[in-house]
C-alpha positions, 0 to 999 in steps of 0.5 A: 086816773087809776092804773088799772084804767090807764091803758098803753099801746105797745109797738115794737117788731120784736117779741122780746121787747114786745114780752119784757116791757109788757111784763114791767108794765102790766106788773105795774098794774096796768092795761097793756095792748101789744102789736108788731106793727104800725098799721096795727098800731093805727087801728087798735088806737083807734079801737082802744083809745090808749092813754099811751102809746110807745112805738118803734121806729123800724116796723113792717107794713108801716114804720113809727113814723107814718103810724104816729103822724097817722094816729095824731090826724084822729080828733079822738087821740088828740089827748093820747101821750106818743113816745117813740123807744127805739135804737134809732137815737140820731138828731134826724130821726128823733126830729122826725118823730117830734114833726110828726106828732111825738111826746117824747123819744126814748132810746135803746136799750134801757132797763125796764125800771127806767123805762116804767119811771119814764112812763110813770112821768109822762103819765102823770099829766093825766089828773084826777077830774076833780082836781082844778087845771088851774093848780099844778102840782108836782112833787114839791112844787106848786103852780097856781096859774089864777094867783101867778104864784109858784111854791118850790119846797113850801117856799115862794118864788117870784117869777116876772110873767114870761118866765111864770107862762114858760114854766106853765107850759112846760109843766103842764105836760111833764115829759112831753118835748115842746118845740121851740116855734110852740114855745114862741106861738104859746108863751109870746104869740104875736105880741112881739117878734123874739128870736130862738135865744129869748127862749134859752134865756128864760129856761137859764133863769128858771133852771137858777130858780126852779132847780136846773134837773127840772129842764131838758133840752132836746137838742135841735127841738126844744125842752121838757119839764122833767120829774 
């Protein structure tokens, strides 16, 4: 998908934040619609059908909170990429904003460059339709989920099936934050009762393999596939 189709629903209750994150987006090329508030923030996605949506916490009307887990019930946003940017970077409130719906969660203050490198990330999940789902491509590395095969650097690495699914799943959504209970259902499902530290274990071995800076873990949540 082009920029210029790419559409991003900023909310934030202040102007500044509203004008100079607008102004670093539309710079990069593109569509962005601004409001000051989450009830706002629910019609105009409804309206709109952003691609993305970066919300504040702490709004009139109706907080971040309610608005995305408002905004997550509606079948036509199911794709729609959620982050919160926000000055509220305590563990409860980003685990709030994961339990109702959100992507990923961004904290304040941070310079406009990161912030558009962050979006350019959680955007990228966004494919070109002609490009097959069954082939992952991020920079210089390749996931063929049809062959089972990994490509890091042009070379190959043989991961046993648990860690190639994990990888999988998380890569096939850079940026967004699975919850380590989605990891469980998605990757081990009811094959077997495992516990939280089967999880941590396979991030440890894929980080030696894959490269350590291609995992986050988000404290009390879970992990993302960083680029």
């Amino acid at each position: 998908m082009k920029k210029k189709d790419i559409k991003i629903l900023l909310v934030d209750d202040e102007p500044d934040i509203l004008e100079i994150v607008g102004y670093n987006l539309t710079a990069e090329g593109y569509q962005v619609i601004t409001t000051d508030n989450g009830a706002d923030a629910v019609k105009l996605a409804k309206k709109k059908k952003p691609q993305l949506i970066i919300l504040d916490v702490m709004m009139p009307e109706m907080d971040g909170i309610e608005a995305c887990a408002q905004i997550r019930k509606l079948p036509e946003l199911e794709e729609t990429i959620i982050t919160f940017l926000t000055a509220r970077g305590e563990d409860y409130s980003q685990m709030a904003g994961f339990d109702a719906g959100a992507d990923d969660y961004i904290t304040k203050p941070i310079k406009p460059k990161v912030l558009v490198s962050k979006v350019k990330a959680l955007l990228r999940r966004f494919k070109d339709d002609t490009a097959s789902s069954n082939v992952v491509k991020i920079k210089d590395l390749i996931i063929n989920r049809d062959e089972y095969k990994v490509i890091k650097g042009g070379e190959e690495i043989i991961l046993p099936r648990k860690e190639f699914e994990l990888l999988s799943l998380l890569a096939s959504k850079p940026g967004k934050v699975f919850k380590r209970e989605d990891i469980l259902d998605k990757v081990w499902g009811a094959e077997v009762i495992v516990g939280g530290r089967t999880i941590d274990v396979h991030i440890r071995k894929l980080r030696e393999k894959i490269g350590d800076e291609c995992f986050k873990t988000v404290k009390g949540v879970g992990y993302k596939f960083v680029v």
